[in-house]
C-alpha positions in Angstrom: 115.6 121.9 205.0 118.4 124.5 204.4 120.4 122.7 207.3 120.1 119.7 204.9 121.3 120.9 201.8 124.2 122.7 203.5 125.1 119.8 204.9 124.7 118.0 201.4 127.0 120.2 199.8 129.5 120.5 202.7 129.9 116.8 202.2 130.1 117.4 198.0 134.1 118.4 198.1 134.7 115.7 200.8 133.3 112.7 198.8 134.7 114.3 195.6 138.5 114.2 197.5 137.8 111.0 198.5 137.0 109.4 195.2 139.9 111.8 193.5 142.1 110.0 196.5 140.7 106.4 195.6 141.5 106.8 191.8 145.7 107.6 192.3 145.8 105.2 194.6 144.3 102.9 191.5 146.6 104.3 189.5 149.8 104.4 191.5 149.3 100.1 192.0 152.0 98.6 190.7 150.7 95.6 188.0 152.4 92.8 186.4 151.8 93.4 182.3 148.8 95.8 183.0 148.0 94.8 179.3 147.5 91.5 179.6 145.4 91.4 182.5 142.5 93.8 180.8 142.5 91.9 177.4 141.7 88.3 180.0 139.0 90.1 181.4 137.2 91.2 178.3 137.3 88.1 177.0 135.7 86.9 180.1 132.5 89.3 179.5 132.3 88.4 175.9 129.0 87.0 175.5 128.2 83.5 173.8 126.9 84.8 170.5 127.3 81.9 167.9 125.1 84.2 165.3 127.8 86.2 164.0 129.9 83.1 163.8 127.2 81.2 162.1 126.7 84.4 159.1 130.7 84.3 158.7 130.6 80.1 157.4 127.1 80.3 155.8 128.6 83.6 153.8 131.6 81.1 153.1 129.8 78.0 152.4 127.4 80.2 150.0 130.4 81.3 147.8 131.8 77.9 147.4 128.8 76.0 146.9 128.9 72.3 146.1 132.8 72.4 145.7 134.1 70.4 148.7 137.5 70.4 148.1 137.0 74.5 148.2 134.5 74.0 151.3 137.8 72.2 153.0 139.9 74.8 151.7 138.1 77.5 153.2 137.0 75.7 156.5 141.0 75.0 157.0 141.3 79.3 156.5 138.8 80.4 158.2 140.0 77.6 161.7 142.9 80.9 162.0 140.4 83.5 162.2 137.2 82.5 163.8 136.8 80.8 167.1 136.0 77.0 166.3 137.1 76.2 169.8 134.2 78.3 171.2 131.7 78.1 168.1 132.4 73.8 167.9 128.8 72.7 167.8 127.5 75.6 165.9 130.1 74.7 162.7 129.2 71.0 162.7 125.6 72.2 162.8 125.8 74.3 159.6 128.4 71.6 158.0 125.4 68.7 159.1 121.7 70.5 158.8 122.8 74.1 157.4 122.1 76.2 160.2 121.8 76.4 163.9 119.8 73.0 165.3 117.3 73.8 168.4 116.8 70.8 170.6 114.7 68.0 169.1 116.4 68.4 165.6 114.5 71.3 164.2 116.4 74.5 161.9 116.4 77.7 164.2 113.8 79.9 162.4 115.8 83.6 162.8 119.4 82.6 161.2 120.7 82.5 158.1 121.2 79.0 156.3 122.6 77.2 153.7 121.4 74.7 151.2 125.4 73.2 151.1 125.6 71.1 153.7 125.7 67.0 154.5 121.5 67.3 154.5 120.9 69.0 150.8 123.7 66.6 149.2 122.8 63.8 147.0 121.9 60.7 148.7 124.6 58.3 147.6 127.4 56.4 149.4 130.3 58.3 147.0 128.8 61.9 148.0 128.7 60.6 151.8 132.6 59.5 151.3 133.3 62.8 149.9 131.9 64.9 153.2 133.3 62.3 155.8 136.7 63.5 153.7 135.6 67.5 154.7 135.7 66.5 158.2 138.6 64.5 158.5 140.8 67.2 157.1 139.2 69.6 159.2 139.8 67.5 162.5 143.3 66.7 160.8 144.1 70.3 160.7 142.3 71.4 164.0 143.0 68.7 166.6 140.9 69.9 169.6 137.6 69.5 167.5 137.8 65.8 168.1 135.9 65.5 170.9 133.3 68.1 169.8 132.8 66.0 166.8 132.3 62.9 168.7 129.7 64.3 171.0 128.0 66.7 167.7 127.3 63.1 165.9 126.2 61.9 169.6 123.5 64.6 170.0 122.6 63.9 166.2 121.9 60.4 167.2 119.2 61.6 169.9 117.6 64.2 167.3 117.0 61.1 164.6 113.0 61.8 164.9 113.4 65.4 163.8 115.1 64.4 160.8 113.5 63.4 157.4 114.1 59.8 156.5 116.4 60.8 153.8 118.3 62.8 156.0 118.7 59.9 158.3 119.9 57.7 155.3 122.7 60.6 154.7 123.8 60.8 158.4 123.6 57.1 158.6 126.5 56.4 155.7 128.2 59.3 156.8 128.2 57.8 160.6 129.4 54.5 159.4 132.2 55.9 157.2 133.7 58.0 159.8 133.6 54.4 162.1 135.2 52.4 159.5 138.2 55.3 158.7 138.1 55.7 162.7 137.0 59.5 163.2 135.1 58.4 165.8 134.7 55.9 168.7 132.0 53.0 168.5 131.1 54.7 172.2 128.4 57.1 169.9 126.4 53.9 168.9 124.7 54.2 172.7 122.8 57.7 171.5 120.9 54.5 169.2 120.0 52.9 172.7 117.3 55.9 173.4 114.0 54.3 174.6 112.5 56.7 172.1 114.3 56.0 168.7 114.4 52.1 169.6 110.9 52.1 170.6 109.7 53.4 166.8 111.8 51.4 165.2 114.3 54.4 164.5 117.3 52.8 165.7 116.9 49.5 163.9 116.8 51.3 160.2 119.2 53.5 160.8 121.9 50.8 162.3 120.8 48.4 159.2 122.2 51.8 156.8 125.1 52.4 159.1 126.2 49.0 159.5 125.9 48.4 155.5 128.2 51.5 155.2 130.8 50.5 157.6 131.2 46.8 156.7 131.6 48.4 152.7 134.4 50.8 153.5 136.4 48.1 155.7 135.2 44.3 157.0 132.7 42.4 159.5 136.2 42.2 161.6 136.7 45.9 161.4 133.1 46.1 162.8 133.5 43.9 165.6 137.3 44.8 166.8 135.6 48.4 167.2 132.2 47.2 168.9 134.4 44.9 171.0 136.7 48.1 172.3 134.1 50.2 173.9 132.0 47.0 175.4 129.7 47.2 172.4 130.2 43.8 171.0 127.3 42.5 173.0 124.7 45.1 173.2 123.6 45.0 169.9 120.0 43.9 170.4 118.9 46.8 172.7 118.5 48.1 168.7 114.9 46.5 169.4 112.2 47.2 171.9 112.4 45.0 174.8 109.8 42.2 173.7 111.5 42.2 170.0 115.5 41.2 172.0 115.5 37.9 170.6 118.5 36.3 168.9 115.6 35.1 166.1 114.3 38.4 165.6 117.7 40.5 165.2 119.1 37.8 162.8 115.9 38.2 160.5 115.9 41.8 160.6 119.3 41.9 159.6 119.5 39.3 157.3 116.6 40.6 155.3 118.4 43.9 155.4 121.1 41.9 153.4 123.7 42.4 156.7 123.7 38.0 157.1 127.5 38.9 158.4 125.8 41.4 160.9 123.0 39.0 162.3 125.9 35.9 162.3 128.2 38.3 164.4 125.5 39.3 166.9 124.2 35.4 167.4 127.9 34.3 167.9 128.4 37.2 170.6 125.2 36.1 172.5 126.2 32.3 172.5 129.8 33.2 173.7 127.7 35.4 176.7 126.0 31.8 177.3 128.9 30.0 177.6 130.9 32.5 179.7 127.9 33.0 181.9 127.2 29.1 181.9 131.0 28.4 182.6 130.7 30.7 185.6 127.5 29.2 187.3 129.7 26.0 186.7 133.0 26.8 188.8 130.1 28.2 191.8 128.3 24.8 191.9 131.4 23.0 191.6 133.0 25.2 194.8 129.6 25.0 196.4 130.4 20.9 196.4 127.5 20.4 194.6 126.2 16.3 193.2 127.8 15.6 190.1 124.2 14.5 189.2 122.6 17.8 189.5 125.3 19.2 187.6 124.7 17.1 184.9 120.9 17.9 185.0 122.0 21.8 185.1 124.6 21.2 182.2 122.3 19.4 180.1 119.6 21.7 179.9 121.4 24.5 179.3 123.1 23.0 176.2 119.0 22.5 175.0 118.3 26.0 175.6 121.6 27.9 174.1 121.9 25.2 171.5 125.5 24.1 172.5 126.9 21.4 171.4 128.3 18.4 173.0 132.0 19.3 171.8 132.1 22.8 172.9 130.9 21.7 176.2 133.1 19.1 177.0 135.7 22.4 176.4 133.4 24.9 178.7 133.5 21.4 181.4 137.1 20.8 181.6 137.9 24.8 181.7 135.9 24.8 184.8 137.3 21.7 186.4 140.5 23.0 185.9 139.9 26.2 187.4 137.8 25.3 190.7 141.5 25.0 192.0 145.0 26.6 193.1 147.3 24.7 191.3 151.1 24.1 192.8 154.0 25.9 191.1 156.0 23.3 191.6 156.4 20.9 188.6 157.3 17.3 190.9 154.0 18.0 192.8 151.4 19.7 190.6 150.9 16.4 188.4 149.9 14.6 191.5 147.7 17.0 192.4 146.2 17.3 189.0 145.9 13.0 189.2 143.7 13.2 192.3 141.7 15.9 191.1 140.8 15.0 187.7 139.9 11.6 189.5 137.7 13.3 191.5 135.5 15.2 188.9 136.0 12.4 185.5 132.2 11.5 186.2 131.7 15.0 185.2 133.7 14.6 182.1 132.5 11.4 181.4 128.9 13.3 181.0 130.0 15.3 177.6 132.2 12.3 176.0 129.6 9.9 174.5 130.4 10.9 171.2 134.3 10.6 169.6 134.5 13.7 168.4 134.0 15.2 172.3 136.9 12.8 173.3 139.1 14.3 170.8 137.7 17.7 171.8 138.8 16.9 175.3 142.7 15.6 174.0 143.0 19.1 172.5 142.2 21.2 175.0 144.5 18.8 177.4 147.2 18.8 174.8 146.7 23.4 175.2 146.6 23.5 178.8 149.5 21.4 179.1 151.2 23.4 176.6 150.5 26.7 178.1 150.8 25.9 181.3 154.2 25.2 181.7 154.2 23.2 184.9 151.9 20.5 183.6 154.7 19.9 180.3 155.2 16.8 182.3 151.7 15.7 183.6 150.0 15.4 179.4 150.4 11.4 179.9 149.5 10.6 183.1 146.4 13.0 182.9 145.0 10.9 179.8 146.0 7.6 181.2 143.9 8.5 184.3 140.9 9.5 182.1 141.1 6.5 179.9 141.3 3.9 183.2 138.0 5.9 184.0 136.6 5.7 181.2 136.2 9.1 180.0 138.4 8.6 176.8 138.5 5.6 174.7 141.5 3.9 172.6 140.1 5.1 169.5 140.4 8.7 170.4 143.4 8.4 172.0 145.1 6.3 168.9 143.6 9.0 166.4 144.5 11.8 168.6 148.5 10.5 168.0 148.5 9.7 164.8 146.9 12.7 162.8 144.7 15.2 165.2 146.6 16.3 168.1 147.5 20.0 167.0 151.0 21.9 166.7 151.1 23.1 170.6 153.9 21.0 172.4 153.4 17.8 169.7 157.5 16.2 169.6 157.1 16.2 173.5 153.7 14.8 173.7 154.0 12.1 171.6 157.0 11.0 173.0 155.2 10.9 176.6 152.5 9.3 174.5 154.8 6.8 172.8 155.2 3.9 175.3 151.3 3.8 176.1 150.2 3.9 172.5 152.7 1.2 171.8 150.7 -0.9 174.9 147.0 0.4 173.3 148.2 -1.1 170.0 149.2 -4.4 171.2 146.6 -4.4 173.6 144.4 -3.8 170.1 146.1 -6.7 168.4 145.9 -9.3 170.9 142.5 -8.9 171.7 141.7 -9.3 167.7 143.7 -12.2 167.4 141.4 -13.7 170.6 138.7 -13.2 168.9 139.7 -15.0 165.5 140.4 -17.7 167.9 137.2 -17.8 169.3 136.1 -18.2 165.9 
């Protein structure tokens, strides 16, 4: 025992050198700004502790009260002294619900709150447009919040179902203000595709609110240049439960909601994802070498089932034809091999031309892709002398197509190719007429 404690306390002075040693060897290190090296590490062990933050804008939002050109006064102070970086989410909370949102939506129980905020406010489109002004100016002044914003009204989105409706309403008008004045990126819309909100009918009556908002502070085209830059543009009916994703029911919904423009826009977008997808099954069968006949059949009963017309077919028809092929560069030989080609597929064309107004369809969009393809400036003529020998376009369309339809694209030098065999169409007319008052 006493051999043990001796040996303890032998070892006391040693350990006690050692550690005295260890220190001036700390000390003696030479370091780069010693100053700035311990302030980096205690802000590394500074805990996440959004309470404090949360009593300091509360306090704040307490003594300015329903003023909101002093509640953007004092959030643009207060951005110098408190960390808004760290604390994002918990400001747009407080600004949004009033306090501190645990998931699901729901007010955390243990902090203080405040009655101003976005939720308490009057429920009225001119209140909403006043608050989407508080956080412009607040992202104006304090850039990096953007993104925090964007993903705070995301996460919002997902917590619909905790909200009261009339909170919903509020965050709804605010939501489509912020679109229209482009705060935020159309991108947040897909929080609305959650199975659970669209499954309820959540979604649906909030977009209806949204949607009114936004097309009020700006347009229909403001709506849809935005939908159309983040891919939106045609997912507008996942809004509705799967058996609900009809064109028939969205454009009711919509258009009993008073959003007609809405519910036009959506049906427009579907029929243009018909005719793309239709155009592309088109240029496979066409490179498969399928029969013209089954074509046809294929064709035909897609127009019944997306309601297309014959004139915007005969468009969809010739776009394909004319791109199931590598055309020449060079000017001399391109219009012969746009000749043989087009002779090869006019009993396709010929299929979406039984009325005048497709033949006259079909000049046009010749007349274009001559015009903007610049090696076929030369081939206009012979292309629709081919189509008439086969039939595909008739003198009528072809007279009224020179006279007063043909369109501003390339006209002088069209209708100068076209001179010579409208000259031959019109004598052609009159002789024939004058044969048959002899027959008479």
């Amino acid at each position: 025992m006493h051999g043990g404690l001796g040996s303890a306390a032998r070892c006391a002075p040693l350990c006690f050198h050692r550690a005295s040693f260890m220190n001036n060897q700390k000390q003696q290190k030479p370091t780069l700004t010693g100053q700035r090296f311990k302030t980096r590490k205690r802000d590394e062990k500074e805990r996440f502790d959004p309470s404090q933050f949360q009593e300091s804008i509360v306090q704040g939002l307490n003594q300015t009260g329903t003023d909101l050109e002093a509640v953007a006064k004092f959030l643009d102070a207060s951005g110098a002294k408190l960390d808004y970086r760290r604390y994002a989410e918990t400001l747009f909370d407080i600004l949004v619900a009033g306090g501190m949102l645990a998931p699901g939506g729901t007010l955390s129980d243990d902090m203080t709150r405040t009655e101003f905020c976005l939720f308490k406010a009057q429920e009225d489109l001119e209140t909403m447009q006043a608050y989407a002004q508080v956080f412009n100016k607040l992202i104006r002044r304090y850039k990096y919040l953007e993104k925090g914003f964007e993903d705070e009204i995301k996460k919002l989105l997902l917590f619909l179902k905790g909200f009261t409706e009339s909170e919903r309403n509020k965050l709804a008008m605010l939501t489509g203000i912020l679109l229209a004045n482009g705060n935020i990126s159309a991108s947040i819309l897909s929080s609305l595709f959650n199975e659970n909100l669209v499954k309820e009918g959540v979604s649906a009556a909030f977009a209806v609110k949204l949607f009114k908002s936004w097309i009020n502070e700006k347009d229909i085209n403001s709506v849809a240049a935005s939908l159309r830059k983040v891919g939106m543009d045609n997912r507008l009916m996942e809004l509705f439960p799967a058996n609900k994703r009809s064109c028939e029911h969205f454009s009711k919904y919509f258009t009993d909601a008073g959003l007609k423009e809405l519910s036009d826009f959506a049906r427009n977008q579907q029929s243009i994802g018909a005719r793309k997808e239709l155009q592309k099954e088109l240029q496979e069968q066409m490179s498969r070498g399928d029969a013209f006949k089954d074509i046809i059949a294929y064709v035909k009963e897609e127009m019944k089932k997306s309601n297309i017309s014959e004139q915007t077919m005969i468009g969809i028809v010739w776009s394909s034809v004319m791109s199931s092929v590598e055309w020449n560069k060079k000017e001399e030989l391109v219009t012969e091999q746009a000749i043989k080609h087009l002779k090869q597929y006019s009993p396709l064309l010929k299929a979406f031309t039984s009325q005048g107004l497709s033949e006259l369809t079909l000049l046009l969009k010749i007349q274009e892709y001559c015009y903007d393809n610049i090696h076929f400036m030369k081939a206009f003529q012979k292309i629709v002398v081919l189509l008439y020998k086969a039939d595909v376009l008739s003198e009528e369309a072809i007279l009224k197509w020179y006279t007063d339809a043909h369109v501003a694209k390339g006209k002088s030098v069209f209708l100068e190719q076209m001179k010579k065999f409208v000259e031959w169409l019109k004598n052609a007319e009159e002789e024939s007429e004058s044969e048959e008052e002899e027959g008479d």
